[in-house]
Structures are given as structure tokens and as C-alpha cells.
N, C-alpha and C positions, 0 to 999 in steps of 0.2 A: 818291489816285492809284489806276486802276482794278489789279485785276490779272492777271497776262499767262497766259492761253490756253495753257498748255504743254499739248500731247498733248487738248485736248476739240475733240472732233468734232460736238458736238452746239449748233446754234443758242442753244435753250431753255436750256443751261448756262450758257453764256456771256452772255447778257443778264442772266439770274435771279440770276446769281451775281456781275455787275460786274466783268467781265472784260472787256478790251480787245478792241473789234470792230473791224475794218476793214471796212466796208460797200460790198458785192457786191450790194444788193438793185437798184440802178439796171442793172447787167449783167442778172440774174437776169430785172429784169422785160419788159427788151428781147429777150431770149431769148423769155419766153414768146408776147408779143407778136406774136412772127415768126407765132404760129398753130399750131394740133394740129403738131406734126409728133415728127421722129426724129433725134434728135441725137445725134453722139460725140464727146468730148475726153480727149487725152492729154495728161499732167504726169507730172513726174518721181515718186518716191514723196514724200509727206510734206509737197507742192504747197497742198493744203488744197482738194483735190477732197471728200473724202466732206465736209466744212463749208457748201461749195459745195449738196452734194445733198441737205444738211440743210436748207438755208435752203428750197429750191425746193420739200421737204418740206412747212416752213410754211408757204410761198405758197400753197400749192396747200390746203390742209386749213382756212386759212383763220383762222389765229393771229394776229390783229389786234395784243394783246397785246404780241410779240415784238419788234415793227415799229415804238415809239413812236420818233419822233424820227430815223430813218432814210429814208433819199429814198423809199421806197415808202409810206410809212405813208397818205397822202392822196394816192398815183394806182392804187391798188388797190383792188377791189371784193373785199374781206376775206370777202361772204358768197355767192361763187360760187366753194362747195368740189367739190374733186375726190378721191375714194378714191386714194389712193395705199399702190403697193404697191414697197416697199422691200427691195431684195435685195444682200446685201455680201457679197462672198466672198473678204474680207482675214483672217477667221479661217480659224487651222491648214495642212497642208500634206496633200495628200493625192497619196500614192505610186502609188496603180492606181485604175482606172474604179468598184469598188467601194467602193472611201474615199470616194471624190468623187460618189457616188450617195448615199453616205448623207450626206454633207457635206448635199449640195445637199440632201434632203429634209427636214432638221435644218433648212436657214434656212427652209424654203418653209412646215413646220410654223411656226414664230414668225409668219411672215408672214400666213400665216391666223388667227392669233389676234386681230393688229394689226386685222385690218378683220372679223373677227367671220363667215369660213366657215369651211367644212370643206372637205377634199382626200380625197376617197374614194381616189384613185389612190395610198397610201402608199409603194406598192415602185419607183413608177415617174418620176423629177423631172419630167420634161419632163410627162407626164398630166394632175401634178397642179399643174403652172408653167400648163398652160392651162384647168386646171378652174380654177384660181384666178381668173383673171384673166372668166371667163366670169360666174361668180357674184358675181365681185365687181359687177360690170357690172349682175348681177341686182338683186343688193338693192341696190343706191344707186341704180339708176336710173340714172346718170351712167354715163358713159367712163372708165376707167380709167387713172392716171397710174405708169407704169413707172419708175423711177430703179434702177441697177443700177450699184453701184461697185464695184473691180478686176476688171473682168471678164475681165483678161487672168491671174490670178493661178496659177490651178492650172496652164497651160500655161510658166507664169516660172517654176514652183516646180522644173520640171523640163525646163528649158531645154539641161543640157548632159546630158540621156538621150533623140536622138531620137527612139527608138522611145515610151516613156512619154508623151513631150510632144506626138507624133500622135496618138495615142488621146487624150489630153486634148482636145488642140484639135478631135476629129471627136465626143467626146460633148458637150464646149461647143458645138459647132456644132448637133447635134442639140437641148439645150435651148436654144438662141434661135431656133430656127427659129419656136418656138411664136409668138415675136413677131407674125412676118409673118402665120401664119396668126391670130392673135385683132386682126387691125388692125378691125375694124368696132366691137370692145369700147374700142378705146384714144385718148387722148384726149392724150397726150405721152409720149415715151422721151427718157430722156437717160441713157447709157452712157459709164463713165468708167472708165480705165485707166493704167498705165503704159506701153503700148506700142501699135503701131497695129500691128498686124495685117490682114494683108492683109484684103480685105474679099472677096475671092474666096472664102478659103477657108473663114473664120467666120462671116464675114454676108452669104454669097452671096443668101440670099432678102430679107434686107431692102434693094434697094436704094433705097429712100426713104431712106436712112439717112446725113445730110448728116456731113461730119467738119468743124468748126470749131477745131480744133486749130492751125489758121494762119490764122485768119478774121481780119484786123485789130481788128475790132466786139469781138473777144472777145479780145483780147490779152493786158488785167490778168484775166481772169474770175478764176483762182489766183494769190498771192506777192501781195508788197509793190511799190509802187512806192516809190520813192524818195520824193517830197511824201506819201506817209502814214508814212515815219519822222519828216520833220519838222512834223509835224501831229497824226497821231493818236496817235504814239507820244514826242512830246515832252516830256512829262514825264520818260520815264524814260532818253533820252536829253541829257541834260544834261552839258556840259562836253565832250563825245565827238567825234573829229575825224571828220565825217559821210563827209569823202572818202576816208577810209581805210576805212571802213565799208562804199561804195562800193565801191573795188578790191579786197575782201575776199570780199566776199558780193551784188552785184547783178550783172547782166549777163547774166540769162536774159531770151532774145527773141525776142518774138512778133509781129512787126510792130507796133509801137506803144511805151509807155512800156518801158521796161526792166526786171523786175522781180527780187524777192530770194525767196529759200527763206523763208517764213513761220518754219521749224523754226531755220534759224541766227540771223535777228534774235530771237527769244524766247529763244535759250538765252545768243545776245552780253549781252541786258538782264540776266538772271539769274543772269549768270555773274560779273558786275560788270565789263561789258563787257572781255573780257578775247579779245583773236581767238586763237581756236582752229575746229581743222576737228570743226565739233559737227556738221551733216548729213551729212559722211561716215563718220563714226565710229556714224551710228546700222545702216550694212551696207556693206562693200562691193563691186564687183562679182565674186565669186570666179569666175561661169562668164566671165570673160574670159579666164581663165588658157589653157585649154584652146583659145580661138578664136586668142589671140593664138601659141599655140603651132601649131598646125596652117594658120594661114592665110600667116606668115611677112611681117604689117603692119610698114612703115615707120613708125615711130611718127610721126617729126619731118610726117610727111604726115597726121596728127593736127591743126598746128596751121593749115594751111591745105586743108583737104577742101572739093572740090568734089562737090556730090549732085544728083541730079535729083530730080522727084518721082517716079519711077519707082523709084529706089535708098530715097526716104524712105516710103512708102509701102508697097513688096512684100516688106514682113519677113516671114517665117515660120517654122516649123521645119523645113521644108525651105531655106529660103535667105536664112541667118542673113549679115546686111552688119556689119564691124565696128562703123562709121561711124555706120550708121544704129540701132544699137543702143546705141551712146555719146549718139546725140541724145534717143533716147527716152528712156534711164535719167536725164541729168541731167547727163551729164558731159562734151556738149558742147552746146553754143547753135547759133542760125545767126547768122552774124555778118552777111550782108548776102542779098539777094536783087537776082539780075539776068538778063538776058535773051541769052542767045549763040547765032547760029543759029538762030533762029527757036523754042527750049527755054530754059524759067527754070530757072536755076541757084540755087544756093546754097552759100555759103561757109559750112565750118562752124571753130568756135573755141571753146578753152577760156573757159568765162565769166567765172572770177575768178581769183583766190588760193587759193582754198581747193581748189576743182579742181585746179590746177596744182600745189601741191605734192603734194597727197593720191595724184592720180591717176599720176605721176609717181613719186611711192614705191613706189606700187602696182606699177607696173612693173616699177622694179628687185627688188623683191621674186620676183616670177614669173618675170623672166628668167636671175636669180643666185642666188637663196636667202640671200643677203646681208643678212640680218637685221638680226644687231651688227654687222658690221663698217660698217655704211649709213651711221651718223653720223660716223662717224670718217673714211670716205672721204670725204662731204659737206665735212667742216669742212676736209679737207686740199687737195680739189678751189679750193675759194671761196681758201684762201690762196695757193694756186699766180696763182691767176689776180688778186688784191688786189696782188699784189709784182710781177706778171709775169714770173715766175720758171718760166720754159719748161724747163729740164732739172729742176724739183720736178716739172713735170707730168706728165712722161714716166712718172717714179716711182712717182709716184700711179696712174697709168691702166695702168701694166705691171703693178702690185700687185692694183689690181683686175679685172684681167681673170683674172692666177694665181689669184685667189683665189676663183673660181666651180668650183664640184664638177664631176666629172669624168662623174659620171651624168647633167649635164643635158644633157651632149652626145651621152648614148648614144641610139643609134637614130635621131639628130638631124643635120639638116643645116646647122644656124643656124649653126654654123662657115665654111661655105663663102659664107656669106649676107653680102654687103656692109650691108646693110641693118642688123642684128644687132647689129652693134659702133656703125653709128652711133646705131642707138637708143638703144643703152644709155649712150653718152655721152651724149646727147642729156637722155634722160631727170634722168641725175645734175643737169647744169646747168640745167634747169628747172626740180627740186627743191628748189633752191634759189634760185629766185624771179625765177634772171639774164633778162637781156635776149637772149634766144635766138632768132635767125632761120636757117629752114632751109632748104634750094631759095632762097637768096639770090639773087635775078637782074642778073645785070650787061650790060652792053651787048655782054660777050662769052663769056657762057654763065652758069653756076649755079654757085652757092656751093652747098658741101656744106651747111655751118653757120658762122653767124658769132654771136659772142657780142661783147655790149659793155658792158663793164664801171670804171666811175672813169675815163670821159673814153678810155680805150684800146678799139681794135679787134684781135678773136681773128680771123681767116680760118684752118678747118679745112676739108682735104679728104683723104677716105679712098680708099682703095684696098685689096680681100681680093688677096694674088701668092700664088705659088708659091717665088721668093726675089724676094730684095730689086733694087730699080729703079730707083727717087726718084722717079716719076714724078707722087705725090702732089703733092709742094711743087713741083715745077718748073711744073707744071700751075697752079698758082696762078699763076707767076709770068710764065708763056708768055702765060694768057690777062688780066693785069695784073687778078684780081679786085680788087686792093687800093686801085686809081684812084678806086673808087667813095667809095671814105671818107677822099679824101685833098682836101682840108685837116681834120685835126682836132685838138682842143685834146690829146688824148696820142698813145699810141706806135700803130702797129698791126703786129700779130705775124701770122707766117705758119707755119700749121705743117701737116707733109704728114706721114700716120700712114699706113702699110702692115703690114695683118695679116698676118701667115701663116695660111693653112687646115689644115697640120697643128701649128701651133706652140698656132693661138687662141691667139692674143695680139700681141701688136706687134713684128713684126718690123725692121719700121724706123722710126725717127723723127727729123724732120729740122724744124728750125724759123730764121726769120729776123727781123731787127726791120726796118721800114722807116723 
């Protein structure tokens, strides 16, 4: 049995060493194929992009060796090599322009080792990023092959300082510029990242610079499909219920097959298939803390986002999209693409299980500080609603609304914010894995949120007053949301929750069985 790949980035390891490939060379060499040009792709982190720029590494320098018995091995001409110069900027973290100068000079020194020049321009990256690339050109006679992975990383590193993460993004911008200017030396770029960045403000001169990041052609290029757990990684999935495997960890999509995190099926094997959230436990998103607090997101509006390409495309550090920043990191997918008005749209959606509880904790975490008391409400939240025991639930959601600090409302408006309380409900029962629909549509307006849980239907609508109204549950009942789910095999409950703005917390609560 071969064995599994955990954390090598390097092609030549993974072959040499008899470890479990999933074979990318048929993508790889349709890529190349396309012709000299300039490519970008975004994955989430841990995607198995730098693997990716490892192989094209090989292709290119002409490692026959590597390639036995993999679909390129006989439609490649192994001895039309190209110098390639390899640049990674996933090591360390660098705080100001001179960190990240001498960062950058530190790889670009290895990198002239690697093809055998010299960089007279030492104090200066970008100089000696195009003296490289020129002499490289010289002594091989050939064109030069660029590959450049997380290029988005110094400017992520400091994502929630945006003065810091400007100056990053305008001296990254000044070292790639060199790009454009050494194109007569170069012979393929391919540039890989976590995020897409605008291409205005990074790579305003390279516009030759295709983004294949929703290209159907390239859809598995990173992650597993599903037919390579049950193929290439069959051995070590044995006995294992595949479809739960599925619901847990696949459902990243790129027009095409569906794919999984490379990093959670290798750790499910090694862990003795056992589901845990292993890819998000390797970071999670902490600058969302700060967006989610100053932008005042609906979360439940999380599980159905519509995006343009205009919204997924103009990221920056100037005009940071919740949405669009959840798609790039990994923590939401597009669930569907389609055409309104004459503009293609995109639905976006949580991809698995392992998202939906993780990212959902996450939440309550940043909006309550509710650390320990999280499992305890969880477990008491799931019983209320297992019994149907609507005066428990009251308890439970009066408790935990008391029970959030009284600092996080300082200077804060999320009190008066309708949105705020349903998030946070929102969030608990998705944490919990329930069947949770939000913007519920009826034939006579919107559900707040409806949960379904053992054959019963929840109908909840909120309302922030000033004093108490009913106008929550009457609302329910004036516009009959409840018709939508009637006939069903259990109960369906109706329940109308009114916050107070100066109480934060639940001012009235009123519920019915139908």
C-alpha cells in the first residue's frame, strides 16, 4: 500500500518515495499546450497548488524519470527543456516593505543558484527579479519559464492593517511589473495564489495574463475528485461509508467534477478515518472578525449569496467583499452559475460539513465570546427542538443572549441591528448541522428562517421593537407562511421572537403548534 502524501509539495518526493499520486499531468500538459503564454489560478490554501507547480517544474526541465506510467510519460518530448525559475513566497510573514525586500532578495538569491547566475542588483528585488530572468535567457539560449506560488501572501499576511497591506500590494506590484517588461526573455508564467486580486491594481501591465480559476478545462487542476477516492486511493479507503465522506468534505466547485481538500482526505486516511474538521483547524479565518464586525453581514445571507463577476473579481485592500473573500479562502463554493438580465450570476454556498460547523462556530465565537458556554447552549438548543419543547427554547435563547459581555456592545450598534440576533441564532442551529433555510420564500413573502428537524417544521420570524407588539408571530400567521409545509409527517411550530434594543435580548416571545 503506497503512502499518503501528508504536507510534500514536491513531485520528485512523492514518486521517489512511493507515495500516493493523483495524476494532474493530463491537465498540466493541456495547459502547456495552449502555447507560451501567462496564466493565473486561485485555490483555497492547502489546494495542492505549489504540487501542481512542482509537476509543471518537471515538465518543463525535462524529468522523464518522474513520469513513468502517468498519462504524460509518452505524449511529451522529455528533451525540449526549459530553465525554469521558481519563486514561493509562502515562507515567513513580513510586517513592512523592508522585511519583504529582503524576503524577496533571500528567494531570488536560491533562485540564482537553482539555474547557475548571478544578481549583481543585491539591495534591489525587482533589478535583480529582471536581471535574472534576462541571463537566464542568456546562458540557456532558451526562454525562460516563470512559476510563482502565493503571490498573494505578503499582502494576506496583512490583510486587516490597510495601510501595511497597500504598501505591500504597490511594492508586489512593482516586482511583477518586471514580468511584462522581460516578455521577449519568457517562454510561460503561471501564478498561483489564495485570492484574486484585482488585476488592475497588481497586474495592471501584464494584461496577457489569462485567470483560469473558473475555466471548466481546468476545474479538477487542484483537490480530489470523488472517482480518485474510489480508485486511486482505494486501498486505504476500505469499509468507509464513501457518502458520508462526500457530505463531509467534497463540494468545492469549479465548473466541472466536484472536488475535496487534498489536506482533509489525507488526514480522514491517517486519522483512521475518523471526520473531524482537519483543514480548518490547520488556520482559521481571524481577519473576518473585524470585517464581520464593521460591515454588519447577515450571515443567514451567507447561505444563499448572489455575486457577479464584478463582486468576485475586484477584491482589493481597498474594497475588501465579505462574500467574495469567503469564496477565495475556501469557505464558500459557487453552488451554481446563471444568466439574469443579460449578467452571469453566481450562487454562492457552504461546500460541506466541515465548513458549516467550523465556520458557524467561528462565528459565534466573534459575535459572543462564548467559548465554554458554546457546547452547552448547542447541546440544550438540539434538545429543545428534538422534544419540541418551545417554552425550553425560549430559556435557552433568553440565557444565551444574557449571557454575552456587555463590552461587545460597547461603541456598537449590532443591538439595534435586526440582522445581529438572527445571525446569531442562525449560526447556533447550523452548528449544529440542522436543516436550516433562511429568506424562506412563500407565495406570500419570506420566512425569516425555517429549521426542519425529525419530520417537524420550525417557522421563525424576528423583529428588533422598542416594547412589545406580537407582530413577529402574527406576521407568520397573517401571511400563512406555514401553508407551504402543510401536509407533513410531524408538527410545524410557529414562533415570533421580538428583541428589545435596549434590553438585547428577547423581549417577547410567543409561539403556536399548527
Amino acid at each position: 500500500m503506497k503512502r499518503l502524501p501528508i504536507g510534500i509539495q514536491t513531485l520528485s518526493k512523492i514518486i521517489e518515495g512511493d507515495f500516493v499520486y493523483v495524476d494532474k499531468t493530463a491537465i498540466a500538459m493541456q495547459l502547456i499546450q495552449k502555447g507560451g503564454g501567462y496564466y493565473f489560478l486561485s485555490r483555497p490554501r492547502r489546494f495542492g497548488k505549489s504540487l501542481f507547480l512542482d509537476t509543471l517544474k518537471e515538465i518543463f526541465e525535462g524529468n522523464k524519470r518522474l513520469f513513468k506510467g502517468l498519462y504524460i510519460e509518452d505524449k511529451w518530448d522529455f528533451e525540449d527543456k526549459y530553465p525554469v525559475l521558481r519563486v514561493s513566497l509562502g515562507a515567513g510573514v513580513n510586517k513592512t516593505v523592508a522585511e519583504l525586500r529582503r524576503s524577496l532578495q533571500w528567494i531570488l538569491s536560491r533562485v540564482t543558484k537553482d539555474v547557475g547566475v548571478e544578481c549583481t542588483a543585491t539591495d534591489y528585488p525587482k533589478e535583480c527579479f529582471a536581471e535574472l530572468i534576462s541571463k537566464t535567457y542568456e546562458k540557456y539560449n532558451k526562454k525562460v519559464v516563470i512559476l510563482i506560488d502565493e503571490y498573494d501572501k505578503p499582502i494576506l499576511d496583512n490583510i486587516t492593517d490597510k495601510e501595511t497591506a497597500t504598501l505591500m500590494r504597490d511594492e508586489m506590484k512593482s516586482f511583477y511589473s518586471v514580468i511584462k517588461d522581460s516578455d521577449s526573455y519568457i517562454h510561460f508564467v503561471f501564478i498561483t495564489g489564495v485570492s484574486k486580486f484585482s488585476k488592475m491594481n497588481l497586474f495592471s501591465g501584464l494584461n496577457n495574463l489569462e485567470d483560469i480559476t473558473l475555466d471548466t478545462r481546468y476545474a479538477t487542476i487542484c483537490g480530489y475528485r470523488h472517482d480518485d477516492l474510489l480508485t486511486t486511493f482505494r486501498e486505504h479507503l476500505q469499509g468507509v461509508d464513501m457518502e458520508e465522506v462526500r457530505k463531509w468534505y467534497n463540494g468545492y466547485y469549479y465548473f466541472g467534477d466536484k472536488v475535496y481538500n487534498p489536506f482533509d482526505i489525507l488526514l480522514f486516511i491517517s486519522k483512521g478515518h475518523e471526520f473531524r474538521n482537519y483543514w480548518w483547524s490547520t488556520g482559521n479565518p481571524s481577519f473576518l472578525v473585524r470585517l464581520l464586525k464593521e460591515k454588519d453581514f447577515y450571515l443567514p445571507d451567507i447561505e444563499n449569496y448572489e455575486a457577479t463577476d464584478e463582486i468576485l473579481d475586484s477584491f482589493d485592500v481597498d474594497t475588501i467583499e465579505l462574500p467574495a473573500l469567503l469564496w477565495q479562502t475556501g469557505y464558500l463554493t459557487i453552488v451554481k452559475k446563471y444568466r439574469e438580465r443579460n449578467r452571469i450570476k453566481y450562487q454562492l454556498g457552504i461546500p460541506n460539513l466541515e465548513i458549516q460547523f467550523s465556520l458557524n462556530e467561528f462565528f459565534i465565537d466573534a459575535l459572543t465570546t462564548q467559548r465554554t458556554e458554546k457546547i452547552r447552549i448547542q447541546d440544550r438548543l438540539y434538545e429543545a427542538l428534538e422534544k419540541g419543547d418551545l417554552d425550553f427554547l425560549k430559556e435557552v435563547l433568553y440565557g444565551m443572549f444574557a449571557g454575552i459581555p456587555y463590552h461587545n456592545f460597547t461603541n456598537s450598534k449590532l443591538p439595534e441591528y435586526e440582522g445581529y440576533y438572527a445571525s446569531l441564532i442562525f449560526a447556533y442551529f447550523a452548528s449544529l448541522g440542522l436543516d436550516t433555510i433562511t429568506e424562506d420564500t412563500t407565495n406570500k413573502g419570506r420566512i425569516d428562517m425555517t429549521i426542519k428537524m425529525n419530520g417537524n417544521v420550525f417557522i421563525f420570524e424576528f423583529k428588533v421593537v422598542e416594547a412589545v407588539t406580537g407582530n413577529a408571530l402574527q406576521q407568520i400567521k397573517d401571511r400563512k407562511y406555514y401553508e407551504k409545509y402543510q401536509p407533513t409527517e410531524g408538527n410545524i411550530f410557529l414562533v415570533g421572537i421580538e428583541f428589545g434594543r435596549k434590553e438585547r435580548n428577547i423581549l417577547n416571545y410567543q409561539w403556536e403548534k399548527v
